[in-house]
PDB file of N, CA, C and O in Angstrom:
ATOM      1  N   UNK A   1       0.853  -1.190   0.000  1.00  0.00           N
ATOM      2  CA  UNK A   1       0.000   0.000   0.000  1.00  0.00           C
ATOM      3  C   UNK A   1       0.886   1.237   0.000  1.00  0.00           C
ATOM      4  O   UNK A   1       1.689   1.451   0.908  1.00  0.00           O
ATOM      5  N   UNK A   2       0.743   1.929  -0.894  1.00  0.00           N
ATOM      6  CA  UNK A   2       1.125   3.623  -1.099  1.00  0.00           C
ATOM      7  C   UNK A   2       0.998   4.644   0.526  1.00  0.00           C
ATOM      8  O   UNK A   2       0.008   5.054   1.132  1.00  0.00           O
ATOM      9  N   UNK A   3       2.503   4.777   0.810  1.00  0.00           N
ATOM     10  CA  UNK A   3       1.839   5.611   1.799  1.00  0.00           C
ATOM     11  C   UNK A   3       2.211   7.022   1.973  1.00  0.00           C
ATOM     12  O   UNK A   3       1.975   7.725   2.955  1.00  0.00           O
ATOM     13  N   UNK A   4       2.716   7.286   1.084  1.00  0.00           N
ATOM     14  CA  UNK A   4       3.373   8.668   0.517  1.00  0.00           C
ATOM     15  C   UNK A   4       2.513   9.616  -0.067  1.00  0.00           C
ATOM     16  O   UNK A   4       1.644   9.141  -0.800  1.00  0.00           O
ATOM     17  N   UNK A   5       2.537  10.824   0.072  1.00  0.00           N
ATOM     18  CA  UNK A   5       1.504  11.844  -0.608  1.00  0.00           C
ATOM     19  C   UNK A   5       1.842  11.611  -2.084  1.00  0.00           C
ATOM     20  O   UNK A   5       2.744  10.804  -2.307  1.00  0.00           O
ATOM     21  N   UNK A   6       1.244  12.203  -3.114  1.00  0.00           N
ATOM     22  CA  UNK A   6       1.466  12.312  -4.142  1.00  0.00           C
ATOM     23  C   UNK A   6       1.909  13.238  -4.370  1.00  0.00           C
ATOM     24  O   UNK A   6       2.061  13.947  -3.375  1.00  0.00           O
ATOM     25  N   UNK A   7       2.309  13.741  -5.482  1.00  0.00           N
ATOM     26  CA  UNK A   7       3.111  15.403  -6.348  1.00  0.00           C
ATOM     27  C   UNK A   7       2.193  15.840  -5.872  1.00  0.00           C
ATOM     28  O   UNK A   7       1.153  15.290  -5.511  1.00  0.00           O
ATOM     29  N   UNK A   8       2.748  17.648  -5.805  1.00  0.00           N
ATOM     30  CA  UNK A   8       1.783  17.971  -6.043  1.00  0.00           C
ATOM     31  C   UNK A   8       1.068  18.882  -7.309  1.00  0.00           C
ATOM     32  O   UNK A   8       1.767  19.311  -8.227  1.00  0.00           O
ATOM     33  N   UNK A   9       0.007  19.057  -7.263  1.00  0.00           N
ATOM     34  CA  UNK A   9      -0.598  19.257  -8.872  1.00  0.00           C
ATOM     35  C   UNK A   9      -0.982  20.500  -9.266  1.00  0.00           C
ATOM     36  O   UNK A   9      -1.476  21.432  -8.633  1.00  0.00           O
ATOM     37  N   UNK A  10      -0.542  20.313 -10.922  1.00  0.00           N
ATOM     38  CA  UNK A  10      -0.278  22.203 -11.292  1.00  0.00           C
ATOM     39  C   UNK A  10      -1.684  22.553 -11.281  1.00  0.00           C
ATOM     40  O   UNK A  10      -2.559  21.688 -11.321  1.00  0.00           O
ATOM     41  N   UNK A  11      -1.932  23.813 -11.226  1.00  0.00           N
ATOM     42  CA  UNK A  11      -2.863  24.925 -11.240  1.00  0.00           C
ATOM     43  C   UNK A  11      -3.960  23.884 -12.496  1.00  0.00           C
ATOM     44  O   UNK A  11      -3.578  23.331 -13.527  1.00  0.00           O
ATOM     45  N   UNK A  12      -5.281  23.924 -11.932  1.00  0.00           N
ATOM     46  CA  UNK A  12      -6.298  23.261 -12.761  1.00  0.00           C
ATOM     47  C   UNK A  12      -6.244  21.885 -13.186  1.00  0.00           C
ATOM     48  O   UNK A  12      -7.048  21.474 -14.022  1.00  0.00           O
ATOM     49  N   UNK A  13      -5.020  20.847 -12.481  1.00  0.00           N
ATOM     50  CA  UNK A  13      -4.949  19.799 -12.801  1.00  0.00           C
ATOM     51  C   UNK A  13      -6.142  18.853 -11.478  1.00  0.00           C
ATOM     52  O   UNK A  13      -6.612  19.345 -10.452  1.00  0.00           O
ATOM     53  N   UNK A  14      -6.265  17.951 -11.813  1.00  0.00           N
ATOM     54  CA  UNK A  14      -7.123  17.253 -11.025  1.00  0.00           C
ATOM     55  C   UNK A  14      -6.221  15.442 -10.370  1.00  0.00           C
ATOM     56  O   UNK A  14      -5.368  14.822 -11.004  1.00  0.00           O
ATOM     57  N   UNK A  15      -6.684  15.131  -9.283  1.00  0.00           N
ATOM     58  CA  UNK A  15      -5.696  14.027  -9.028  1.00  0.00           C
ATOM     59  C   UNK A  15      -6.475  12.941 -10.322  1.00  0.00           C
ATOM     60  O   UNK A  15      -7.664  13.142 -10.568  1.00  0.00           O
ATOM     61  N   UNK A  16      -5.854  12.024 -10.947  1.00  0.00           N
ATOM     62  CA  UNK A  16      -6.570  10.716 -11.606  1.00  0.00           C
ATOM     63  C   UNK A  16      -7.361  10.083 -11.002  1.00  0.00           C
ATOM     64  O   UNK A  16      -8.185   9.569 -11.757  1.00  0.00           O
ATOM     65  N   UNK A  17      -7.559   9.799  -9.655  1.00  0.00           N
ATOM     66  CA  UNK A  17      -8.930   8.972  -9.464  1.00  0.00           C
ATOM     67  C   UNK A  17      -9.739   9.898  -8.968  1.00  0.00           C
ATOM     68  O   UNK A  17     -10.840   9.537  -8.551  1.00  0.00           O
ATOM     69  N   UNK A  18      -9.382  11.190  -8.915  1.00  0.00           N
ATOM     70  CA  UNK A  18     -10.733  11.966  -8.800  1.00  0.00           C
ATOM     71  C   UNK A  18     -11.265  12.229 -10.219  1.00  0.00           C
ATOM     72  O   UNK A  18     -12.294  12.904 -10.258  1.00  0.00           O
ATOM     73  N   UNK A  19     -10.812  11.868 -11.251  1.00  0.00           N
ATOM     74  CA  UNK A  19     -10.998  12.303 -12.743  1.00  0.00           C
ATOM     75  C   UNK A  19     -11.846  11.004 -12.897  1.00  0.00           C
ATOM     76  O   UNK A  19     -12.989  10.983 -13.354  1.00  0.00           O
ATOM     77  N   UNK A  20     -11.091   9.846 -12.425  1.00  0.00           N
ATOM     78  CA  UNK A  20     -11.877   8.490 -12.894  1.00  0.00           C
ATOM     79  C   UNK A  20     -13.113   8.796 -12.220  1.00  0.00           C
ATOM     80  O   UNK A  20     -13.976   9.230 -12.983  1.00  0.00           O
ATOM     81  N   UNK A  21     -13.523   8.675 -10.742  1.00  0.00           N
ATOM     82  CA  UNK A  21     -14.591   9.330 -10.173  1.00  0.00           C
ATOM     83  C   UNK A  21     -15.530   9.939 -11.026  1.00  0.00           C
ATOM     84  O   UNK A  21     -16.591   9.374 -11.294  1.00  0.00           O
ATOM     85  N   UNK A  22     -15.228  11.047 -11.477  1.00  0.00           N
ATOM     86  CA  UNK A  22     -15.881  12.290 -12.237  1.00  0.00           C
ATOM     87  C   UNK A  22     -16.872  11.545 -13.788  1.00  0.00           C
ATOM     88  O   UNK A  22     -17.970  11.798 -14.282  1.00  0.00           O
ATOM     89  N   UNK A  23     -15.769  10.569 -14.109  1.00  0.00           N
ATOM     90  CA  UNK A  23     -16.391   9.678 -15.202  1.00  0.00           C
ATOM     91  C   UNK A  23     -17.221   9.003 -15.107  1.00  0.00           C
ATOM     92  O   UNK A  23     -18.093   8.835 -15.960  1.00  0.00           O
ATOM     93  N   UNK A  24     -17.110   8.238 -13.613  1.00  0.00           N
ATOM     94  CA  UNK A  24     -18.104   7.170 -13.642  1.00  0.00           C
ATOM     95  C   UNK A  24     -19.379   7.635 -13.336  1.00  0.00           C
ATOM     96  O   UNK A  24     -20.407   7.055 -13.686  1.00  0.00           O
ATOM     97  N   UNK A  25     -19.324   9.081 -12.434  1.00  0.00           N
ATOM     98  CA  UNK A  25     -20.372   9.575 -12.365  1.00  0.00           C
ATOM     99  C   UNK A  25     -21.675  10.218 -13.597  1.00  0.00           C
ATOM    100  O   UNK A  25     -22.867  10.502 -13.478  1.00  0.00           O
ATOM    101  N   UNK A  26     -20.709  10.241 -14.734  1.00  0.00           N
ATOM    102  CA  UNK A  26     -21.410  11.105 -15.538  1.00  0.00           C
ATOM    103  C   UNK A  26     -21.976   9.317 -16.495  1.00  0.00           C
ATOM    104  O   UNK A  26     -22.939   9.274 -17.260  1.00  0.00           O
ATOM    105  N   UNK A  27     -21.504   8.665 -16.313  1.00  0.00           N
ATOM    106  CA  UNK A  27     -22.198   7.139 -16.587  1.00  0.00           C
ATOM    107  C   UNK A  27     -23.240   7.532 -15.787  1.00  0.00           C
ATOM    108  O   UNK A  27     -24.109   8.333 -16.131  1.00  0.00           O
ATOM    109  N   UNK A  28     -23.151   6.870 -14.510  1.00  0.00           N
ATOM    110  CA  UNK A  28     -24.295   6.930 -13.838  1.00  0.00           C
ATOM    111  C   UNK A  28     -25.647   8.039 -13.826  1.00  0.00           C
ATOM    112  O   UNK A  28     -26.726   7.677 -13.358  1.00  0.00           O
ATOM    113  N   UNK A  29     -25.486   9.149 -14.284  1.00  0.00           N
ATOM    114  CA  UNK A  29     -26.530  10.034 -13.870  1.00  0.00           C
ATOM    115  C   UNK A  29     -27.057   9.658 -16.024  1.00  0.00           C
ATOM    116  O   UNK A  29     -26.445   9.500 -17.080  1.00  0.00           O
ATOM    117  N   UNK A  30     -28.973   9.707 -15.399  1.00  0.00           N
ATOM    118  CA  UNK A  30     -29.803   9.092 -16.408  1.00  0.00           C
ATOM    119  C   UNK A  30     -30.563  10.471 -16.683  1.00  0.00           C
ATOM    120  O   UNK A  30     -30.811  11.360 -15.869  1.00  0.00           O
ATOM    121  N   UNK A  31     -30.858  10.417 -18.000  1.00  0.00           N
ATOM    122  CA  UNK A  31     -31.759  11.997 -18.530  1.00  0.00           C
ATOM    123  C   UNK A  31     -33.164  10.945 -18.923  1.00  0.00           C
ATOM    124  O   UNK A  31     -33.214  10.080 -19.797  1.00  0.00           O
ATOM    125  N   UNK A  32     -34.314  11.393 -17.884  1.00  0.00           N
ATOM    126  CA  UNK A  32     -35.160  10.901 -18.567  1.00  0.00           C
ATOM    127  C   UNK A  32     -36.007  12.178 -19.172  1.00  0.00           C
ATOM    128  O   UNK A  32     -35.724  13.369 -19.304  1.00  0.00           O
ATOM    129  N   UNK A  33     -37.574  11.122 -19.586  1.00  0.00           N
ATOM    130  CA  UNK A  33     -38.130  11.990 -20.100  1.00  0.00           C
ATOM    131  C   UNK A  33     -39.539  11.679 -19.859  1.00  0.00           C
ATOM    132  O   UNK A  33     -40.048  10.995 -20.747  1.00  0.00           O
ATOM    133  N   UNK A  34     -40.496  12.092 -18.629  1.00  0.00           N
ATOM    134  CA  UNK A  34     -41.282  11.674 -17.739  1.00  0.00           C
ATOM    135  C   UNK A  34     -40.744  10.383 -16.880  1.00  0.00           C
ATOM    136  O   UNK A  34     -39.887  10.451 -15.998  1.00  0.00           O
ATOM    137  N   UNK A  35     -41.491   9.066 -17.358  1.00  0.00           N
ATOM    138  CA  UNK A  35     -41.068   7.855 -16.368  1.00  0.00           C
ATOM    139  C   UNK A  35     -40.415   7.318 -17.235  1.00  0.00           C
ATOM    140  O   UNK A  35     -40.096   6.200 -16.832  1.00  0.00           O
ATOM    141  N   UNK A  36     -39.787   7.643 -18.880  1.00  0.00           N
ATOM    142  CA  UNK A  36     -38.820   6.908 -18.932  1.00  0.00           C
ATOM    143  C   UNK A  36     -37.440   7.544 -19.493  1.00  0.00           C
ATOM    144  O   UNK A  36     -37.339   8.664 -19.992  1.00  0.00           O
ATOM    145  N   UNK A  37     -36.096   6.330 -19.257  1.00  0.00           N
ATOM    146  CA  UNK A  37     -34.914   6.272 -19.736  1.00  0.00           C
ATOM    147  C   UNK A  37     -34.880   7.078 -20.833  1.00  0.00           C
ATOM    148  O   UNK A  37     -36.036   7.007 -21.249  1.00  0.00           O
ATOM    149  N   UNK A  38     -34.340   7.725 -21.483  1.00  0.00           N
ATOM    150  CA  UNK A  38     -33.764   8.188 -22.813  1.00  0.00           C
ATOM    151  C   UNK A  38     -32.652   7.584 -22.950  1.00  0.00           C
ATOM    152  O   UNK A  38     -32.741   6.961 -24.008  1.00  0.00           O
ATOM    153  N   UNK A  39     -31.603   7.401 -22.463  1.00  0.00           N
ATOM    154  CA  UNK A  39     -30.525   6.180 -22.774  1.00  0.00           C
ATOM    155  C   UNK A  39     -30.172   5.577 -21.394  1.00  0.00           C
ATOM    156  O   UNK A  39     -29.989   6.147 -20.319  1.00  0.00           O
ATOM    157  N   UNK A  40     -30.122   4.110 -21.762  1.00  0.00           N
ATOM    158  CA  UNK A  40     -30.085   3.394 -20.823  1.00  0.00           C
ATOM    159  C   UNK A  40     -28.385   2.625 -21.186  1.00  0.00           C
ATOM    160  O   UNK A  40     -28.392   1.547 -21.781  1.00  0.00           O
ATOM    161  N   UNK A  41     -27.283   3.136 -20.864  1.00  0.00           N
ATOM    162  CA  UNK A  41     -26.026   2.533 -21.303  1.00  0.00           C
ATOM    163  C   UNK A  41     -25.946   0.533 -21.424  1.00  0.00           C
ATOM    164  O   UNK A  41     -25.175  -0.009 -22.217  1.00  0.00           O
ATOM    165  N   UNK A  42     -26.591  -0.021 -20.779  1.00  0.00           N
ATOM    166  CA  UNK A  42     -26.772  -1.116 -20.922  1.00  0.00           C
ATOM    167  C   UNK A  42     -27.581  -1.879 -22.490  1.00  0.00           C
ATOM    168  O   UNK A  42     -27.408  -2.955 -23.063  1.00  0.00           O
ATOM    169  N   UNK A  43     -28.378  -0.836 -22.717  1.00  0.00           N
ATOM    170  CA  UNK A  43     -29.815  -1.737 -23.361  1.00  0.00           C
ATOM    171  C   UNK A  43     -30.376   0.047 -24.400  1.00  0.00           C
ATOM    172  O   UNK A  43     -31.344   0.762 -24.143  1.00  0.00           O
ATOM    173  N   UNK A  44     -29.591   0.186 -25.230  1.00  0.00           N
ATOM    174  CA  UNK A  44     -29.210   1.110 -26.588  1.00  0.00           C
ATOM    175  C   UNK A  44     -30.140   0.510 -27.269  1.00  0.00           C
ATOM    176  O   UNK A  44     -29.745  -0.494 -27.862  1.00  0.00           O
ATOM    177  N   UNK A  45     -31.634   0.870 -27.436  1.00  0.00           N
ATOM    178  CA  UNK A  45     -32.588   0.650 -28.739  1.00  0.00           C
ATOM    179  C   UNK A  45     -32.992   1.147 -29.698  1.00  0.00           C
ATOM    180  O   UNK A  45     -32.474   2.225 -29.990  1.00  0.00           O
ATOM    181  N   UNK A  46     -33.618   0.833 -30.223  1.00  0.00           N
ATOM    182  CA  UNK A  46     -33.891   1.721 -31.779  1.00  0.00           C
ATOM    183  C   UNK A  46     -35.405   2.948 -31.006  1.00  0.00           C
ATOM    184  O   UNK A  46     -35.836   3.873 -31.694  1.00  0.00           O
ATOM    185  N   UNK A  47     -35.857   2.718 -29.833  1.00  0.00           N
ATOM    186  CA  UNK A  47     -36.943   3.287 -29.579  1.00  0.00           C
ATOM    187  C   UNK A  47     -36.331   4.580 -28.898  1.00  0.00           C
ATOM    188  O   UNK A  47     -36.551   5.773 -29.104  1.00  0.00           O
ATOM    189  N   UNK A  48     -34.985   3.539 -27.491  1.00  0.00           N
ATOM    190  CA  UNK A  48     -34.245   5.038 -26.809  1.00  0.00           C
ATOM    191  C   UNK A  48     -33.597   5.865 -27.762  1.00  0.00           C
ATOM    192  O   UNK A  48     -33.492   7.013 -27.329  1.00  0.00           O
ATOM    193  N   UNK A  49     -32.971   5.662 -29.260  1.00  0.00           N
ATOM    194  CA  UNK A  49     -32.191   6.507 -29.827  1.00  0.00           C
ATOM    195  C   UNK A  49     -33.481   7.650 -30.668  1.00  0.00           C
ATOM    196  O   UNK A  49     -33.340   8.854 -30.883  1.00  0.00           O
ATOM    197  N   UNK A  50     -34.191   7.139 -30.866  1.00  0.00           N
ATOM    198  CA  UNK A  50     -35.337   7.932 -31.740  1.00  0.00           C
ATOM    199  C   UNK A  50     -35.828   8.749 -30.648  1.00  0.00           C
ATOM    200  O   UNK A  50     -36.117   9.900 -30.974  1.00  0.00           O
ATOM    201  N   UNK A  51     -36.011   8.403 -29.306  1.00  0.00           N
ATOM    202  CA  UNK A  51     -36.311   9.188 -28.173  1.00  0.00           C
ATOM    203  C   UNK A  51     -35.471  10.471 -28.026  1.00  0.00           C
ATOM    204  O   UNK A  51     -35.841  11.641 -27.933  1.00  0.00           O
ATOM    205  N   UNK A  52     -34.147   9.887 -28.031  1.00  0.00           N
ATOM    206  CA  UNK A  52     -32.923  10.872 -27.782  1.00  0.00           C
ATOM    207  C   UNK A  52     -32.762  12.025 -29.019  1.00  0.00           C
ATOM    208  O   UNK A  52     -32.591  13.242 -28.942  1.00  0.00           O
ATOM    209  N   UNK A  53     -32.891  11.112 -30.211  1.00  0.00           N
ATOM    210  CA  UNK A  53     -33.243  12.326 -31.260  1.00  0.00           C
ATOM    211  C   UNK A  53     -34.398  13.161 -31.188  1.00  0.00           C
ATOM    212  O   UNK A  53     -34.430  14.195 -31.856  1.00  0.00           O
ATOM    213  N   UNK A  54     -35.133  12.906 -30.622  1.00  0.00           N
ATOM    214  CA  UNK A  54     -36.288  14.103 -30.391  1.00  0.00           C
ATOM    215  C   UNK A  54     -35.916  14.811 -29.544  1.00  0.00           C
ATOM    216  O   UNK A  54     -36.236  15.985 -29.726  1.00  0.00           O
ATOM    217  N   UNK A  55     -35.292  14.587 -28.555  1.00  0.00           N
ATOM    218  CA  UNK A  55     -34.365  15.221 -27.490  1.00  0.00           C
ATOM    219  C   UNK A  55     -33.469  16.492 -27.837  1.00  0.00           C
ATOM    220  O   UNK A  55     -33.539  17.685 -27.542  1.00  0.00           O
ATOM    221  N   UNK A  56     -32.742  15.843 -28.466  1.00  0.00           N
ATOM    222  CA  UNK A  56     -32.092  16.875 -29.489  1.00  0.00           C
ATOM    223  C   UNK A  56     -32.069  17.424 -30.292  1.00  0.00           C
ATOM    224  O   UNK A  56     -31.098  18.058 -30.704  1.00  0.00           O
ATOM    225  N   UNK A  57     -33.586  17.326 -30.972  1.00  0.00           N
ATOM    226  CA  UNK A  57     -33.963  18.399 -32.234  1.00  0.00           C
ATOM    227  C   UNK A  57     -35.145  19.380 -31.366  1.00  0.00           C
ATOM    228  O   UNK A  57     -35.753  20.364 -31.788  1.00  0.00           O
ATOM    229  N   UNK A  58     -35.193  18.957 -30.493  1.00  0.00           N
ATOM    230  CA  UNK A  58     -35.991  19.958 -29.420  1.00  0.00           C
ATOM    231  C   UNK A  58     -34.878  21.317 -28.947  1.00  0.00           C
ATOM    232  O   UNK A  58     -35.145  22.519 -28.978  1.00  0.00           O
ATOM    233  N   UNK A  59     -33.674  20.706 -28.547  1.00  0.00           N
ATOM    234  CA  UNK A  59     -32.493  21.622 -27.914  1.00  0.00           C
ATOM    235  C   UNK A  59     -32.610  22.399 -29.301  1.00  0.00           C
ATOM    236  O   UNK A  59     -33.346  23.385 -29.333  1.00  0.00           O
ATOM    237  N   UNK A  60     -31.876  21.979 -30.528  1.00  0.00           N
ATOM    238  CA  UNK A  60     -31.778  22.735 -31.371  1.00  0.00           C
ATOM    239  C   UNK A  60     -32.768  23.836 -31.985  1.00  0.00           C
ATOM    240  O   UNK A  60     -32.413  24.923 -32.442  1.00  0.00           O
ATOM    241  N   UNK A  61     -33.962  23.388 -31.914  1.00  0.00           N
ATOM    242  CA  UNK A  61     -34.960  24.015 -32.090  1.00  0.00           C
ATOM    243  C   UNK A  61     -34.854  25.606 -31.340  1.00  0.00           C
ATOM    244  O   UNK A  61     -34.870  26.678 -31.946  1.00  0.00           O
ATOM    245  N   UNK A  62     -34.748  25.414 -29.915  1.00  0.00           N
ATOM    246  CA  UNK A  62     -34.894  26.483 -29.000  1.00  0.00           C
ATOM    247  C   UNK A  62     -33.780  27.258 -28.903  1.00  0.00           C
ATOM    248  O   UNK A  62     -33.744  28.354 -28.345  1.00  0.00           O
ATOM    249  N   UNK A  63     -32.540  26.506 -29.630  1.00  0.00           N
ATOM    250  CA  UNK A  63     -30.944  27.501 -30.213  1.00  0.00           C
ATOM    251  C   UNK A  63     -31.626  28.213 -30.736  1.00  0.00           C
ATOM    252  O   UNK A  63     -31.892  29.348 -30.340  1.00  0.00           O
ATOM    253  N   UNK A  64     -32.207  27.473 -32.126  1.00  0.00           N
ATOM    254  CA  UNK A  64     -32.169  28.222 -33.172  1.00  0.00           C
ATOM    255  C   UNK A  64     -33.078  29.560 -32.898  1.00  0.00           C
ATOM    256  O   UNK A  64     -32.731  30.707 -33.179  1.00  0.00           O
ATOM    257  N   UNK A  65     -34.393  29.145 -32.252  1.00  0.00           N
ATOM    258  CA  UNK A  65     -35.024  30.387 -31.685  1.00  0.00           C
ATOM    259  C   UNK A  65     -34.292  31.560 -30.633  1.00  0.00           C
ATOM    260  O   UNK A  65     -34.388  32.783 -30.735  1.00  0.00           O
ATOM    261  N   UNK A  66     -33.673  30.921 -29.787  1.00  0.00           N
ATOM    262  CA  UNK A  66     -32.431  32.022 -28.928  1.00  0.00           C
ATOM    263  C   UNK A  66     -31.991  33.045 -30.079  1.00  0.00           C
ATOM    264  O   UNK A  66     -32.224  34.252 -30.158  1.00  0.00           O
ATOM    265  N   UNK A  67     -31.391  32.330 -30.817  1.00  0.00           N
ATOM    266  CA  UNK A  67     -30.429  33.263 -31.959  1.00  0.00           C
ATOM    267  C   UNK A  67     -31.226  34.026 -32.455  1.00  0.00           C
ATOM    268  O   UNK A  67     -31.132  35.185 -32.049  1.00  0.00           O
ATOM    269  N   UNK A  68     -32.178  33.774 -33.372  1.00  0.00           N
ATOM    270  CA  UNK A  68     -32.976  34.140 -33.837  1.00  0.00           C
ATOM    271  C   UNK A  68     -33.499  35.862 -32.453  1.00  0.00           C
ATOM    272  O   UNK A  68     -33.709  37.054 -32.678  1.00  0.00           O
ATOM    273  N   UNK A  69     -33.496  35.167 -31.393  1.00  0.00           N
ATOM    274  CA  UNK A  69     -34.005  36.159 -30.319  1.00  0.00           C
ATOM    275  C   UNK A  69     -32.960  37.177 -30.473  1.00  0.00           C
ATOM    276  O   UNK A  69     -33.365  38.322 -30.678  1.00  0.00           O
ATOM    277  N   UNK A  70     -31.396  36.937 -30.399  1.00  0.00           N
ATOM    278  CA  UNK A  70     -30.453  37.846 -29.887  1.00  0.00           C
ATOM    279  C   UNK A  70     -30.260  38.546 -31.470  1.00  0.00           C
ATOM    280  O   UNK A  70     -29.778  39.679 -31.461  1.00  0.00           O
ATOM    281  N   UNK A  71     -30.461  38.196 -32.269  1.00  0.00           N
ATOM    282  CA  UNK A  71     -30.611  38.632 -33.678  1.00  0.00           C
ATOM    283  C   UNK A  71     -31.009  39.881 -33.939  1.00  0.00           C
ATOM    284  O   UNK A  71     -30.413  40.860 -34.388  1.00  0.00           O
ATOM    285  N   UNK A  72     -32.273  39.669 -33.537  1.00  0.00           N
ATOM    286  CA  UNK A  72     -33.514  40.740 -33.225  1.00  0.00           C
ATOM    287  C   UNK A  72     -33.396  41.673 -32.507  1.00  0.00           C
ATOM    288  O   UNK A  72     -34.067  42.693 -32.665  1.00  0.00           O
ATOM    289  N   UNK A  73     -32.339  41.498 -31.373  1.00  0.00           N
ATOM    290  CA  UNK A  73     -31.930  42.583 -30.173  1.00  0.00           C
ATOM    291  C   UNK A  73     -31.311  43.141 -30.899  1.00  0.00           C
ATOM    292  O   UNK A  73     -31.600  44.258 -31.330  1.00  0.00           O
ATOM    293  N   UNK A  74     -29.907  42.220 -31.326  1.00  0.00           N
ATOM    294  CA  UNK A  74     -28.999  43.367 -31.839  1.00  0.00           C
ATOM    295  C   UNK A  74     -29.035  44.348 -32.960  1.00  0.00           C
ATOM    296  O   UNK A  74     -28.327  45.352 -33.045  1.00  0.00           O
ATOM    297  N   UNK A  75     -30.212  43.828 -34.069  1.00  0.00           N
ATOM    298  CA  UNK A  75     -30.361  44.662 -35.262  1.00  0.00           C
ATOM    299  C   UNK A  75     -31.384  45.668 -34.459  1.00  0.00           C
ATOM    300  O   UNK A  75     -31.868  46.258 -35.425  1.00  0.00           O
ATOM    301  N   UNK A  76     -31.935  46.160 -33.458  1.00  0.00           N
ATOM    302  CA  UNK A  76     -32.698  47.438 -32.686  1.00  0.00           C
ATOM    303  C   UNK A  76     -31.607  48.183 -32.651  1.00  0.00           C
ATOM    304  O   UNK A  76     -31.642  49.305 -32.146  1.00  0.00           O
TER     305      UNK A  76
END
């Protein structure tokens, strides 16, 4: 067993198993959409990906309207 501190770490670096940490977490956390999954990392279907694409032509949608918004500001 390691019983020595580690280096220590430059400005904005992070230790590696707090990075691994950070990963597994972003596995774990689920986007649904009412009571269900939108992707389920295990079990990838043709129903969750068509889900997820509606997902994301929704986001884009409301870009495109943002822009469209700040558009409008800036040509006043």
């Amino acid at each position: 067993e390691e019983t020595t501190d580690p280096p220590p770490l430059e400005e904005g670096e992070i230790h590696p198993s707090q990075a691994e940490q950070e990963e597994e977490d972003v596995v774990e956390i689920g986007t649904t959409t009412g009571d269900r999954d939108v992707v389920d990392p295990g079990h990838f279907t043709l129903e969750s990906a068509q889900i997820l694409i509606g997902e994301i032509m929704g986001c884009n949608r409301d870009l495109e309207n943002i822009q469209k918004s700040i558009n409008d500001v800036q040509k006043k």
